[in-house]
N, C-alpha and C positions, 0 to 999 in steps of 0.2 A: 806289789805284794800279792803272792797266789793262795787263790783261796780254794779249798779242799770240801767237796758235799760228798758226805757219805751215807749208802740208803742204809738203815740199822736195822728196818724191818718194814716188809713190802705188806704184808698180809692184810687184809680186810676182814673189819669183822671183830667180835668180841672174843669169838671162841679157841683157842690154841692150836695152829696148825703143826703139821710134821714139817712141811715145805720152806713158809715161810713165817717169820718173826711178826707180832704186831706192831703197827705204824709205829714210824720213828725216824726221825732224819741227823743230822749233824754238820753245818757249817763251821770251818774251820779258819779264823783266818788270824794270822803270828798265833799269838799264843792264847787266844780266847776259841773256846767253842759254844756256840749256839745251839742249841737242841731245840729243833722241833719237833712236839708230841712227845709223850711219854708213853707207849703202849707197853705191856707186862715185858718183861727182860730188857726194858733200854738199856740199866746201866752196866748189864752183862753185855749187851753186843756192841756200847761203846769202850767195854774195854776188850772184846774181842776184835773189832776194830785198830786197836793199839793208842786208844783217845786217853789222855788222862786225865782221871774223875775233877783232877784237881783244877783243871781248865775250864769248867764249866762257868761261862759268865753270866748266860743267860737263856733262862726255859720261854718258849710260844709255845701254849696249847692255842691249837683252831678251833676245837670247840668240847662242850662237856658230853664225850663218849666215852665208853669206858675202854672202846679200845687206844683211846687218845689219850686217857689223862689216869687210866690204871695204877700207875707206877710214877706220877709223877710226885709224888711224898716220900715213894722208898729211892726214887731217883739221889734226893737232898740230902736224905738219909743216908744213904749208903757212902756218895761220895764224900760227906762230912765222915763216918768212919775209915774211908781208905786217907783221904788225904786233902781234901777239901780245907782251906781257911780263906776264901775269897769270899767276898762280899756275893750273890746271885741275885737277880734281879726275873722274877720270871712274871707272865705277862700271858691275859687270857679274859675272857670274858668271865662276868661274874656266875656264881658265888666266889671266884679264884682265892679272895685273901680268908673267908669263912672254911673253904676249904683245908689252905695252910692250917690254918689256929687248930683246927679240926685234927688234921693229924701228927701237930705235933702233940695235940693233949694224947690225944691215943697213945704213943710212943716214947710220955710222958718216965716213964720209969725205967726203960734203956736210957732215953736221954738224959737222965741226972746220974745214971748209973755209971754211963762210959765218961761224964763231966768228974766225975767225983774219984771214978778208979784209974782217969787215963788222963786227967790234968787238960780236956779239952773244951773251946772257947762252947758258951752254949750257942744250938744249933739255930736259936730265932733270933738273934742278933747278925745271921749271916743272911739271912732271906728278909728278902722286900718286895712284895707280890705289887703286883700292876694289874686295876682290871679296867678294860676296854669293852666299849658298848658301841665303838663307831670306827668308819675308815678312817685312813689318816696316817700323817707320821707317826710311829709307835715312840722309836728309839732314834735317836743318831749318835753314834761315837766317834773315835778315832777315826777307824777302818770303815767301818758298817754304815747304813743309813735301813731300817727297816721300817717299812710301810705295810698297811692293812686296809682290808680291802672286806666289806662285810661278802657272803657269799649266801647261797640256798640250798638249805639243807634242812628241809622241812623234817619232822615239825622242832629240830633244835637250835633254835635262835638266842641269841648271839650266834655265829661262825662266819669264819675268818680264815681269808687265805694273807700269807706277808710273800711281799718281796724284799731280797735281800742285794741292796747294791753295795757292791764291793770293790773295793780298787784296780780289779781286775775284770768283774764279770758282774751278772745279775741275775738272781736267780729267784725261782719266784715256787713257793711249797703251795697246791691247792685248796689243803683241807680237803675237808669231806663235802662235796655240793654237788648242784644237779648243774648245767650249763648257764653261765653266769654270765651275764654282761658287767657288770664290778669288776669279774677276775679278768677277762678279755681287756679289759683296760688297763687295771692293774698290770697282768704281761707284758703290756705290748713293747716292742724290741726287744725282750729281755732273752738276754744269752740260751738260759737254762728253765726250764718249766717242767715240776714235778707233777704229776696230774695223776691221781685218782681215775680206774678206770673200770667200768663193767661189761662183760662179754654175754648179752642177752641171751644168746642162745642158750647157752648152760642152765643159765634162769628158766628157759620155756620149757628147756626138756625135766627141771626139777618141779614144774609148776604142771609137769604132767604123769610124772609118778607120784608125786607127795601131794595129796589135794589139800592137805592142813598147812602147806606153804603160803596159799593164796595170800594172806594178809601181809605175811613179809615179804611177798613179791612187789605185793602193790608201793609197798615202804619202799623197796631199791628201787622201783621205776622212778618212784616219785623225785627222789632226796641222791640220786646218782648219775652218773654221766659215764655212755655207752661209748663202745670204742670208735663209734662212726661219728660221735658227738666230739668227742676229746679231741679227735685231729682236727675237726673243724674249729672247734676253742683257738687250739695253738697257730692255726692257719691264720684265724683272723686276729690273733693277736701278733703275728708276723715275729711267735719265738724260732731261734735258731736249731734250739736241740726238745725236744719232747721225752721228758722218760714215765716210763708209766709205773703206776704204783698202785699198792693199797688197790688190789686187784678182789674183783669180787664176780663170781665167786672164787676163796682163795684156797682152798682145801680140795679133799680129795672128793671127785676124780681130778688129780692133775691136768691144767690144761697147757699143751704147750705153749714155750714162748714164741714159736712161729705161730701159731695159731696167732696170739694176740698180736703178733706184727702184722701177721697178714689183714687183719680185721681194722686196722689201724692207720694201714696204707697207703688205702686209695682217697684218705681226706686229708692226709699230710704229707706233704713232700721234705721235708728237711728232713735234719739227723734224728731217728727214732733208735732208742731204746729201751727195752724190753727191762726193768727193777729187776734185780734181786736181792736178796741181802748181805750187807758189806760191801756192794758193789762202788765204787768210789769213781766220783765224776768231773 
């Protein structure tokens, strides 16, 4: 059985690019989709994608950012008004289930609204939130066996990167961290490894026109992993393919994608590729 990763949005960061979408991925395999991350527009780019909402079996947030977990209430939302009657099972460290209650009260008056004028099942009877505080097997099904892996991503703890073994391949989403030995483990052989990646330079040169960046500089040093780090990650976890993602800095000035290959390398030798969105892998 072949399974289908598609990036749904590379960008890093809270803030809305022109370039590219915020984090968000999509494992695909028969007829269930996984989604990893909710960043703002997922369940727009996973039907830009050609994904249907109605597939959805199961959400992993890696961790509580906003670029991560944005949209993941209007995610449930939306696909329960397109087409959605499946059960969802979605899974993240806590507050994740305070979260749900939270916005389905919010939403609280569309949702009886569209029960009452459109004859449809109510929307908290379909979701069952999972929250996680440690490595480990998450989930096993059918097809899928998904594992986690805590990761460092100072200072927001819980976070979690999952591997995803599939009847075919393995593939492994990083989260947001700085270079992990958890994740290096997590990886290791595995086909396919998504990875979060920062290009410093960009950083030194915004750390020297902008002096009020200083403090968020020190943030992404701290809490990110540079493109000289990334290859060295994938090397030592001896993955076959490296793509990089959730690119920081991800707005403009545009930096190209040879630039980030280049940068990338000389500490990887396998199959590197450069994210973008919709890119399917």
């Amino acid at each position: 059985m072949r399974s289908r990763l598609i990036l749904l949005g590379t960008g890093g960061g809270p803030t809305p690019k022109t370039n590219r979408s915020a984090p968000a991925q999509v494992i695909i395999v028969g007829d269930a989709a996984y989604v990893i991350d909710c960043g703002n527009g997922v369940a727009r780019q996973l039907v830009a994608a050609g994904v249907s909402l109605a597939t959805i079996a199961d959400i992993f947030i890696t961790h509580h950012h906003s670029d991560h977990n944005a949209d993941y209430g209007n995610l449930l939302l939306l696909a329960w008004e397109t087409n959605l009657t499946r059960r969802v099972d979605p899974y993240g460290p806590p507050p994740l289930t305070e979260m749900t209650r939270l916005f389905l009260e919010m939403n609280a008056y569309d949702i009886q609204t569209r029960i009452a004028d459109e004859g449809r099942a109510p929307l908290k009877d379909l979701i069952a939130p999972h929250e996680i505080t440690a490595g480990g097997t998450v989930m096993t099904g059918a097809n899928v066996k998904v594992t986690a892996a805590l990761v460092d991503h100072p200072p927001v703890t819980p976070a979690f990167a999952y591997r995803f073994d599939c009847p075919d391949r393995s593939i492994v989403i990083s989260g947001d961290t700085r270079p992990s030995p958890n994740l290096v483990r997590l990886a290791q052989g595995a086909d396919v490894l998504v990875h979060e990646v920062m290009y410093l330079p960009a950083l030194e040169r915004l750390a020297a026109s902008e002096p009020n960046t200083t403090r968020l500089i020190e943030h992404l040093r701290a809490s990110h992993t540079t493109t000289e780090e990334v290859g060295k990650v994938a090397t030592q976890a001896g993955v076959k393919t490296l793509v990089l993602s959730h690119f920081v800095p991800g707005g403009a000035p545009v930096i190209p994608d040879q630039v980030w290959f280049d940068a990338v390398r000389p500490t990887f030798s396998g199959n590197l590729i450069v994210g973008r969105d919709l890119l399917e892998i």
